[in-house]
N, C-alpha and C positions, 0 to 999 in steps of 0.2 A: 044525248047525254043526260044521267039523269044521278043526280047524287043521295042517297042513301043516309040513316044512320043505323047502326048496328048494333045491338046490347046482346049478348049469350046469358040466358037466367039460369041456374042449376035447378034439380028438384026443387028444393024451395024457396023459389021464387028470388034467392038473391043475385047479383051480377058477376059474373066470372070475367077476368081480363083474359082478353083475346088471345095475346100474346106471353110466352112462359117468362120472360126478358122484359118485358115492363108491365108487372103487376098491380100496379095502379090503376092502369089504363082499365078502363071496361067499356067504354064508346070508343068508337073508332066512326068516323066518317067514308065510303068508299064513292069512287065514279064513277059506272056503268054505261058503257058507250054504247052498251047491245043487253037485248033482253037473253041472249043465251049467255055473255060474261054471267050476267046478276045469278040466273038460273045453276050455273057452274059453280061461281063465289058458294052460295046457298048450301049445294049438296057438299063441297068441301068443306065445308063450318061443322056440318050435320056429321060427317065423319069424325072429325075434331075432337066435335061434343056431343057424342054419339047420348045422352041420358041429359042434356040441355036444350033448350028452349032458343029458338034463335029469329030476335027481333029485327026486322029489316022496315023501317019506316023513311018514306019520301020527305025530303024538304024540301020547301021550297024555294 
């Protein structure tokens, strides 16, 4: 298990919220049990936001 944080940057370089329902938000936290979920989460982001930048950083 390994937890994540998540930012989506636009062309330039600012933060887009993940979600259309809370606009604010633009970090989200996720938990990845398996490195194929995180792999999967990833390419579905990337469909999302297909022309955004999408930050996936380990915490620890």
């Amino acid at each position: 298990m390994k937890k994540y944080k998540v930012i989506v940057l636009d062309e330039e370089g600012n933060e887009r919220a993940l979600e259309s329902n809370k606009e604010e938000e633009t970090l989200t936290e996720m938990i990845f049990y398996s490195e194929e979920s995180k792999i999967y989460f990833y390419e579905d982001m990337k469909g999302k936001f297909p022309d955004c930048s999408i930050k996936m950083m380990l915490c620890q």
